[in-house]
LOPA-293248 format. One record per residue (C-alpha): residue in one letter; x, y, z. Coordinates in steps of 0.1 Angstrom, whole numbers, padded with zeros to 4 digits, always signed. Layout:
N
AXYZ/...
END
This chain:
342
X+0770+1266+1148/X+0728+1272+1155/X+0720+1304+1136/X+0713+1336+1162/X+0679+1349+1158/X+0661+1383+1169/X+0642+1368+1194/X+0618+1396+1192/X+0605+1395+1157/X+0616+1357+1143/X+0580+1342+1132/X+0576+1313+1105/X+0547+1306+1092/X+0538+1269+1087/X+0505+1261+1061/X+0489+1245+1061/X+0480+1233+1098/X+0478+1198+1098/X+0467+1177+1128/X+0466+1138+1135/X+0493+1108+1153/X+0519+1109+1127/X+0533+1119+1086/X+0529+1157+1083/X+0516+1161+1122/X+0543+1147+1139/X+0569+1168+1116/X+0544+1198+1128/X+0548+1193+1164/X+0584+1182+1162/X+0593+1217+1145/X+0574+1238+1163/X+0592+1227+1198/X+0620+1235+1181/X+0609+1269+1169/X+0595+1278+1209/X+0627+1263+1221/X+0649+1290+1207/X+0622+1315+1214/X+0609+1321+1176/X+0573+1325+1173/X+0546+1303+1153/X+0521+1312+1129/X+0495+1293+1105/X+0480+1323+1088/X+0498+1331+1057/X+0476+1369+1060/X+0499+1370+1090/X+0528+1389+1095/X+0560+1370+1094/X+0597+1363+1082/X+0594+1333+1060/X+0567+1302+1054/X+0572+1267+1052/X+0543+1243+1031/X+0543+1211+1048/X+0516+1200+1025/X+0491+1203+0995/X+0468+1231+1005/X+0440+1247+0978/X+0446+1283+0991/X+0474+1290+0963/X+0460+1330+0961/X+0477+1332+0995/X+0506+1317+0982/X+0511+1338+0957/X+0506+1371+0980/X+0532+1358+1000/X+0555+1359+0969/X+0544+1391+0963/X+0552+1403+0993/X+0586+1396+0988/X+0588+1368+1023/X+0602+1333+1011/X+0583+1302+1004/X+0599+1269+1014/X+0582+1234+1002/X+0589+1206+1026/X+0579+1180+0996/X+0569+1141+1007/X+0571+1113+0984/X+0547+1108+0955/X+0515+1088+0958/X+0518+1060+0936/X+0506+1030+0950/X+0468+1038+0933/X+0488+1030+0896/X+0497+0995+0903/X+0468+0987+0928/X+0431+0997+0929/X+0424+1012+0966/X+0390+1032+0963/X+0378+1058+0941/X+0383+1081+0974/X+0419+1071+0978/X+0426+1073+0937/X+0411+1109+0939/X+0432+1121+0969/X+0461+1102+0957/X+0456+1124+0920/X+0451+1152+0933/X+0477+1156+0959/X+0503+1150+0937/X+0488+1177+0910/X+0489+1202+0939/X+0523+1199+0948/X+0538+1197+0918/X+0520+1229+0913/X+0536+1242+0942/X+0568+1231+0935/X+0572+1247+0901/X+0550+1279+0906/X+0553+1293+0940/X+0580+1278+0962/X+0612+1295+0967/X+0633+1266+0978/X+0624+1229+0984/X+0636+1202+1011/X+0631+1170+1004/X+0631+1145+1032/X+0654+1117+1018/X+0678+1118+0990/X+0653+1090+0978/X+0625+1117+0977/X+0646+1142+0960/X+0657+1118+0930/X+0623+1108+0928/X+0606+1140+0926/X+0631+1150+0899/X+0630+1118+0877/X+0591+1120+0877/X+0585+1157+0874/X+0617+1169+0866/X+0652+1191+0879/X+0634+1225+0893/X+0655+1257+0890/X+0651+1264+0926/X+0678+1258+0953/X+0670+1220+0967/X+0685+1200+0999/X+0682+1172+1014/X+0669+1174+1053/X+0663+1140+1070/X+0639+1137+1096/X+0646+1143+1134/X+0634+1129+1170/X+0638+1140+1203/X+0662+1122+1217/X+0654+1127+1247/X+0614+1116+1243/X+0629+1080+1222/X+0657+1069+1244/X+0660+1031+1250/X+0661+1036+1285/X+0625+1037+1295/X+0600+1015+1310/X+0591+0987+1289/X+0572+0951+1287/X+0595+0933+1261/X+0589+0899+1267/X+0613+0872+1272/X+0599+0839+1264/X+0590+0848+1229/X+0609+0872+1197/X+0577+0903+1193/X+0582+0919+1159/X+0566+0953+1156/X+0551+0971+1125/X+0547+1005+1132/X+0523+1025+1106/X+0500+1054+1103/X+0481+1029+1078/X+0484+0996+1062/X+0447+0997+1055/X+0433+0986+1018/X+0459+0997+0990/X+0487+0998+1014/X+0483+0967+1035/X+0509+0949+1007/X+0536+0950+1033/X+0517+0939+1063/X+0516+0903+1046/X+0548+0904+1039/X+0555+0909+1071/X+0538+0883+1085/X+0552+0858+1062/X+0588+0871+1074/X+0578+0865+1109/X+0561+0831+1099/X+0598+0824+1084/X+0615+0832+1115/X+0594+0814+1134/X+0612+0780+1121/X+0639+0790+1142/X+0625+0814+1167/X+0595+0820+1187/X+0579+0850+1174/X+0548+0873+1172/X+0537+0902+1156/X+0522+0939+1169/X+0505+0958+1142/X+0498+0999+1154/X+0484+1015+1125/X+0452+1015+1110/X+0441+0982+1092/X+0407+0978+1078/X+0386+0948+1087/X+0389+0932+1055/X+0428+0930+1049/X+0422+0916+1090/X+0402+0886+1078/X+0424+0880+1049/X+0454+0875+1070/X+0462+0836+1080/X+0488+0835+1098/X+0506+0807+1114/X+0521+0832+1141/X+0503+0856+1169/X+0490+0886+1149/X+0478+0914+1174/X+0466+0945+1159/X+0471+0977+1185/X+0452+1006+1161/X+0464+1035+1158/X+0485+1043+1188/X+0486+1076+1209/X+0520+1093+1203/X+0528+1096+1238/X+0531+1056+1245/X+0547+1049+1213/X+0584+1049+1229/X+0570+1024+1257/X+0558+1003+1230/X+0590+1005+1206/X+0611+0996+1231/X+0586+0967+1244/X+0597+0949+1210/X+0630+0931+1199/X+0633+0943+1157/X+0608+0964+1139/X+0598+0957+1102/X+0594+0985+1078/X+0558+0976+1063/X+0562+1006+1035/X+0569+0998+1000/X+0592+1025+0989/X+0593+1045+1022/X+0599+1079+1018/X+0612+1092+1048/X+0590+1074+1072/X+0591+1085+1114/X+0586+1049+1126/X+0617+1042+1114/X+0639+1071+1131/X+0618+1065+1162/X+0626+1030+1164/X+0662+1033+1159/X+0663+1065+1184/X+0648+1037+1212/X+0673+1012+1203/X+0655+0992+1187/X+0670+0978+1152/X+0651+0978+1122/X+0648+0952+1091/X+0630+0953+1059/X+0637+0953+1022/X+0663+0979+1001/X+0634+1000+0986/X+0627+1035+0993/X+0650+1052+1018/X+0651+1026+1041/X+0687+1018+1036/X+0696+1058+1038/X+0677+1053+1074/X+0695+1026+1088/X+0722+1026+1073/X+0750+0989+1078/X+0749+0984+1114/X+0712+0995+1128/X+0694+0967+1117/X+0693+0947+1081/X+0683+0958+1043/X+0684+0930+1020/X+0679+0934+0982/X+0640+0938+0976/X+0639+0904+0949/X+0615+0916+0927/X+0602+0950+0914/X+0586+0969+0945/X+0569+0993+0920/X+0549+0969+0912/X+0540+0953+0943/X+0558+0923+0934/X+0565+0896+0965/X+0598+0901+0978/X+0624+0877+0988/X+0608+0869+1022/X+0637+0841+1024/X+0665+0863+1024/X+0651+0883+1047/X+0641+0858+1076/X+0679+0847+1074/X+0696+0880+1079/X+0675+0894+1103/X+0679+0859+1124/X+0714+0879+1131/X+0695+0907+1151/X+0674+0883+1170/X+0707+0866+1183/X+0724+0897+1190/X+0700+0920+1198/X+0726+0943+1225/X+0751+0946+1197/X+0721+0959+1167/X+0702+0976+1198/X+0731+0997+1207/X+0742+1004+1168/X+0705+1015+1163/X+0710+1042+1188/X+0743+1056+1181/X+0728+1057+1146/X+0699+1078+1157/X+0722+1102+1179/X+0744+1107+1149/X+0719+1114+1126/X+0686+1123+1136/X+0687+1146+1159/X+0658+1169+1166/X+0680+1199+1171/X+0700+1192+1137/X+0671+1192+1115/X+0657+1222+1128/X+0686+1241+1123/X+0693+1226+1091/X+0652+1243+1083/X+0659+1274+1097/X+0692+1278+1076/X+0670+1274+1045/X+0639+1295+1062/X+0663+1323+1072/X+0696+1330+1057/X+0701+1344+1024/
END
């Protein structure tokens, strides 16, 4: 049952404001529709004057944190996963900084000032708690949520027929993080043995991992996509290939399944929590993804050969998976319960 509200004083605070096409934005702009939808008012201003916060993020302005506490309202931590990639992988002493630092600030957070925490995935929470350890707070798990209504499979689309179009869908796969877009490629140049097949890239990818990829199949690379046409674009593809190592809780993935449109990749991170057995395929990563090791490219070309043959049996799984799951209203309930009720 959705909690009742008093639509006349309900505000949530959400810090720190965030802005951009995806990660901590979209969750932003997802979760305030939902808060306007049932009437409760928005703030960004933890000086404001509201019912409870929610830190979607790192932010430096922990004095207005703790005032918050002090003022008896509760502090909720959405957390993220952990940046971890700048270990095994040199990226940039900007990215190693960020990376560093980020994960010093919400830890900080974590332990001294939030209230409660949500993790995204149950892969987040166990990681979180094997790295920095079990917090004394009350913890839940809250998955991600779509409208459905925005990612339907129904919509206008260009999915061509006369060749297989595999779509990686990213906020980045530039530099450090562009270990998944080749293997990507070489999963699609494995398919394309039995299948005609190329691949769309929307997401940012430097120039230089660009030149370095050789690939024996089309390769176009979109950029980074405006939100509003990525459901035209989902649905213009037939499988989409999680490029993350150790996803968190990533959007593309929801999205993709909430347009019907099944989803493949490798059993690291939450991706099999996200699809789950009949939305796509996970196969056993082959090697040690915490170490950027290859995977089994192999094993995956040959299971997700089974999508590409029956695409309206995967295609409708992916979206009975998304309405059962990933609802926009579920989640936001689910936050509001944790926001609100004592």
């Amino acid at each position: 049952m959705p909690l009742r509200y008093n639509l006349f004083m309900t505000r949530i605070c959400i810090t720190p404001f965030v802005q951009g096409t995806g990660g901590m934005a979209s969750f932003r702009l997802k979760f305030e529709a939902g808060l306007k939808k049932r009437n409760i008012d928005v703030t960004y201003r933890l000086d404001d004057s509201f019912d409870a916060a929610l830190v979607i993020a790192g932010t430096r302005f922990l004095p207005d944190l703790k005032r918050v506490r002090q003022r008896g309202i509760r502090l909720v931590q959405r957390l993220d996963g952990i940046n971890w990639v700048h270990r095994v992988k040199w990226s940039g002493v900007r990215y190693t900084t960020r990376a560093i630092y980020g994960n010093f600030m919400l830890s900080l957070i974590r332990n001294r000032f939030a209230d409660r925490v949500v993790y995204q995935s149950q892969f987040i929470k166990t990681w979180w708690e094997d790295w920095y350890g079990v917090t004394n707070k009350p913890s839940q798990v809250i998955i991600n949520g779509v409208d459905l209504d925005f990612y339907n499979p129904n919509g206008e689309h260009e999915r061509p027929n006369d060749i297989y179009r595999m779509l990686l869908l990213e906020g980045s796969l530039a530099r450090g993080l562009n270990s998944g877009l080749f293997h990507g490629v070489a999963v699609a140049e494995k398919l394309a043995e039995k299948f005609p097949i190329e691949v769309v890239v929307a997401g940012t990818v430097d120039e230089s991992t660009q030149k370095k990829l050789q690939s024996k199949v089309p390769v176009k690379f979109l950029g980074t996509v405006p939100r509003e046409k990525i459901p035209h674009l989902i649905r213009s593809s037939h499988l989409m290939y999680c490029a993350e190592v150790n996803p968190p809780c990533p959007n593309s993935v929801i999205e993709s399944l909430a347009c019907g449109l099944p989803v493949i990749g490798f059993d690291s991170g939450s991706l099999k929590e996200l699809v789950g057995d009949s939305a796509g395929v996970v196969v056993p990563y082959g090697a040690n993804p915490w170490k950027l090791e290859i995977p089994d490219i192999s094993a995956l070309a040959e299971s997700a050969s089974e999508v590409l043959t029956k695409q309206e049996q995967f295609r409708t799984s992916a979206r009975k998976r998304a309405e059962s799951e990933f609802g926009l209203d579920k989640m936001v309930e689910s936050y509001l319960k944790v926001l609100l009720e004592n």
